[in-house]
N, C-alpha and C positions, 0 to 999 in steps of 0.2 A: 582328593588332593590333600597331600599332607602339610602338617602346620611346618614353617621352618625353625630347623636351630641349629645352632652351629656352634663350635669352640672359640670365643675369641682369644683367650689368657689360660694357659695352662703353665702346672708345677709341684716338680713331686721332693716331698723330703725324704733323702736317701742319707742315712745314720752312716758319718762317715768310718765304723768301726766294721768289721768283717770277721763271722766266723767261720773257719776251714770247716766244710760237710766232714774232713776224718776227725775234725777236732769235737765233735761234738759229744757231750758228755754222754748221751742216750745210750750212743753206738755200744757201748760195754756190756747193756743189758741185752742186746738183741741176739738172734741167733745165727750161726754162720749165713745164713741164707737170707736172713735179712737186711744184715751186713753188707752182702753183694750188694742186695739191691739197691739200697743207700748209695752204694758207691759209684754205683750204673747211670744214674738221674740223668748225666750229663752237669750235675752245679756242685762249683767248685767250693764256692761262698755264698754265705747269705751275709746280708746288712742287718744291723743287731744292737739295739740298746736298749738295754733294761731299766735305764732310768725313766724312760719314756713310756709311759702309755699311748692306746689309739689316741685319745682326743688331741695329746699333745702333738703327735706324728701329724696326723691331720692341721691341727692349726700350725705349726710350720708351715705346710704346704697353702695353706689358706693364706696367710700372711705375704708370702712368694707372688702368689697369681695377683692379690687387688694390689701390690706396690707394682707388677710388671702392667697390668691395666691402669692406673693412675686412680685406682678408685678408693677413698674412705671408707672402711667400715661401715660407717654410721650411714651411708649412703645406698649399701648393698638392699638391694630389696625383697632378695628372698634365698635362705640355703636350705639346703636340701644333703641330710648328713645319711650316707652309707654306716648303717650300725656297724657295729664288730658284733663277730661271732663270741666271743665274751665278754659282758658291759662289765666296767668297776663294782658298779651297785644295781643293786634289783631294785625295781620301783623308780629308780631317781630318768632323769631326762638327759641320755648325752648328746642329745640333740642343742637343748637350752644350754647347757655347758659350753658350747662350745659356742651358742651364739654370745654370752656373756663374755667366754674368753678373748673371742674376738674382736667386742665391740659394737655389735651388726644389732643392736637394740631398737632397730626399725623393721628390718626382716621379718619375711612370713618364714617359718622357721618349724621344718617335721623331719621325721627321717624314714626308710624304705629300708629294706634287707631280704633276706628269708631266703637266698638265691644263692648263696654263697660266691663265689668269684663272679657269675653271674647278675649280681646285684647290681650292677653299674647299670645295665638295660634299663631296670625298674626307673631307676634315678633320672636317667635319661626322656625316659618317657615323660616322668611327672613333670620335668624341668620345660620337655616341649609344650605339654598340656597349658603348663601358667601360660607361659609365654602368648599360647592362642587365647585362651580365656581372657588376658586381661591386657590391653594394648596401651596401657600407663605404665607395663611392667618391661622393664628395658633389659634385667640379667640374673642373672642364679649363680649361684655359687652351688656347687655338688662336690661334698669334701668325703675322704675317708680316708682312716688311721689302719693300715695292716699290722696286726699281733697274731703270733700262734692264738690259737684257742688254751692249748696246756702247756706244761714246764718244756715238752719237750718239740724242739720244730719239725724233727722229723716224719711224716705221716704216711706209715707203710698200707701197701707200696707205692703211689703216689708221688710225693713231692716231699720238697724241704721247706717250712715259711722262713720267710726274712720281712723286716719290719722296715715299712713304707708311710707316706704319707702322700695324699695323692688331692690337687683343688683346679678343679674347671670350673671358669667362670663360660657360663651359657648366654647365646642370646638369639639374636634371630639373622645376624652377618657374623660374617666371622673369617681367620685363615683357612679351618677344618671346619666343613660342611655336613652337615647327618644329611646324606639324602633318604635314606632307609633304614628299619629296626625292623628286624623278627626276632621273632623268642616264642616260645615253647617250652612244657613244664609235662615231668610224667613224674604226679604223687605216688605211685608205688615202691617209689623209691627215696622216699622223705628221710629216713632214717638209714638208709645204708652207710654213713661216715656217722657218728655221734659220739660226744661226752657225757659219761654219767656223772654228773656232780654233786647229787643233793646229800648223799651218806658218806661222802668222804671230802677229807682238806684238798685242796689247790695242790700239794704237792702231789699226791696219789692220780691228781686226774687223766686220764690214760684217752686219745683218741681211740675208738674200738670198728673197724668196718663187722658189719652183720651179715655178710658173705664173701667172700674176696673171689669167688668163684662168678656169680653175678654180678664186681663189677667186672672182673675179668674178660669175663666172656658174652655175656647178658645186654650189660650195660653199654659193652664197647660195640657189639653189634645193631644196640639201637642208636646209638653214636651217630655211625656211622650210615645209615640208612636216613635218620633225622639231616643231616648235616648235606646228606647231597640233597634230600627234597628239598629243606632250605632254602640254599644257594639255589636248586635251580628256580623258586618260586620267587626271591629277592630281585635275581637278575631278570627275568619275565616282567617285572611291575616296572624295573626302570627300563626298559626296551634295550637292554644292553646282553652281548655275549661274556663269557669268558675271556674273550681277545680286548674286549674292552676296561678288562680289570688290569693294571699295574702291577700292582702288590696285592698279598694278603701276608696277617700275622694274627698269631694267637697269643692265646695264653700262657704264660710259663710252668711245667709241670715237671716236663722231662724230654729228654732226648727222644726217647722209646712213644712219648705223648705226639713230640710233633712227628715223625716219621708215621705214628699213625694215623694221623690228621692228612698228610700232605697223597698219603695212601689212597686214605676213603675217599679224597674229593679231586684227585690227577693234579695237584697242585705242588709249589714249593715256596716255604716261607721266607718272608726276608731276612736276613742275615743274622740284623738285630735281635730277631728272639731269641735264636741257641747264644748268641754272646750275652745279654741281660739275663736269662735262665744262668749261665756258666756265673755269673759274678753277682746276682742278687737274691737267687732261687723264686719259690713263688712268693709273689707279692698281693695275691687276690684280687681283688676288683679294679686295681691300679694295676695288670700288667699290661692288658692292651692297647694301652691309650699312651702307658708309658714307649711301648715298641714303637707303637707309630710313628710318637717324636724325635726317638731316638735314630727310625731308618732316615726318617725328613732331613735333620741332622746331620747325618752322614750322608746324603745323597744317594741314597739309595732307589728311591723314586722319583720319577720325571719330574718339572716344576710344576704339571699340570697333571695330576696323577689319581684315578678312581680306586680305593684299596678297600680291602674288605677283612674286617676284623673278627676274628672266632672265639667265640666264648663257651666253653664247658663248663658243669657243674656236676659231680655224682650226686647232686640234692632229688631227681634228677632236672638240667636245666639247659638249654640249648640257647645259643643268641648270635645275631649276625649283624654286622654293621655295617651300613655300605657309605662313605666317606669320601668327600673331595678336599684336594687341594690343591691349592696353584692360583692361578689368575681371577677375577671375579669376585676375590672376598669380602666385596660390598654390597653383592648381588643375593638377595633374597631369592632363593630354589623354594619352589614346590612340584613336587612328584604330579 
């Protein structure tokens, strides 16, 4: 039986500036062919402010979620910070940074990564973990700041990043229900995306894929095999078919990503993600969670509605999320 947790207070900081994918200064050095492909993604714009670092991206969004919950800071009892893929400083804590910028000087306070978009799983998990462990402990904050990793947002062939900030506050009731997490990880591919940074400045630093052929083709067929055993192991554990899912949405990567998604698994995404991809690009560990609210929003799923959320990683990293909402959101679920 699993512990519960659920979202009661969610809120993402979306930089109200916007950069056109043709405007982007990269495009000049690339080569005609990878020029297309940039321009194929399916996103039109990405959200964009350089004044902002993650931490601050983040504490926006932090700030958003405990004023829409009613909660003080000082009151919060535990966060749980989504690293960035490149911290300001080496050695320092942007974990503690962000508890100080906040306030939250009572908080049990660490942070989780290593997953890349897929990170939010880990986070998840650890937030349900407290919650069972410690029955004095009532919520979590799980925050994370999206930034390119290097100067430039483009990352062939892949995606575009846009800078997000993204705070769920956890607890064990909620609107949005966790009835299940999988996730799955193949380290032989730890290094297929990476930045060399240590012999050169911040401007030189270049994302480099170490085969494009393997994620191409390699990576997309273990994809795609992980993805249906998944789903069908997911839906198995909660005694549910396919017919009983509403919605699913993913990650934002690219047009070309979801079509190959909704391929491998007979399925079709909600609306919201090719429109959020189209006007924010990818946002990392904040795009799923952001689609969700966004179809809810728009009405897109029933009031009472089972959806299942898809998370890739070329780290490599798999995850699936099976999610309620509608009626009952004072009802404590366990699987």
């Amino acid at each position: 039986m699993a512990a519960p947790l659920a979202v009661r207070a969610a809120s993402w900081y979306l930089p109200g500036h916007r950069i056109a994918v043709a405007d982007l200064p990269e495009l000049a050095a690339l080569d005609p062919r990878e020029q297309q492909n940039c321009r194929s993604l399916g996103i039109e714009t990405v959200t964009a402010d350089d004044t902002l670092g993650a931490d601050e991206l983040a504490l926006a969004a932090a700030r958003q979620t405990l004023a829409e919950a009613g909660l003080d800071p000082v009151d919060l009892h535990a966060l749980v910070v989504v690293e960035s893929r490149a911290p300001g400083s080496l050695m320092a804590s942007e974990a503690t940074r962000l508890q100080d910028l906040l306030g939250a000087r009572k908080a049990t306070v660490f942070s989780v990564g290593g997953l890349g978009c897929v990170s939010i799983t880990p986070a998840l998990l650890a937030a349900r973990g407290m919650l069972a462990a410690d029955l004095h402990l009532d919520h979590v904050l799980v925050v994370h700041g999206n930034k390119p990793a290097t100067p430039a947002r483009y990352r062939h062939p892949v995606t575009v990043n846009g800078d997000s900030g993204q705070a769920l506050l956890l607890g064990r009731t909620g609107p949005v229900r966790v009835l299940d997490i999988a996730q799955e990880t193949n380290g032989a591919h730890w290094d297929l995306f990476h930045v060399p940074f240590r012999d050169r400045p911040v401007a030189l630093w270049r994302e480099e894929c170490r085969d494009t052929e393997t994620y191409s083709f390699q990576l997309a067929l273990e994809t795609r095999n992980r993805l249906r055993t998944m789903l069908t192991g997911l839906l198995d554990r909660a005694g549910l078919s396919r017919d009983d899912i509403d919605g699913f949405v993913s990650q934002n990567l690219s047009a070309g990503g979801f079509a190959f998604t909704e391929d491998a698994l007979g399925i079709k995404l909600l609306p919201a993600c090719r429109d959020n991809l189209s006007s924010y690009g990818h946002l990392g560990p904040n795009d799923v969670l952001l689609n969700l609210y966004t179809a809810l929003g728009r009405g897109e799923l029933p009031d009472a509605a089972r959806t299942v959320l898809i998370n890739v990683s070329p780290v490599a990293a798999w995850s699936l999320l099976l999610v309620e909402t509608g009626h009952g959101e004072d009802h404590t679920h366990h699987l």
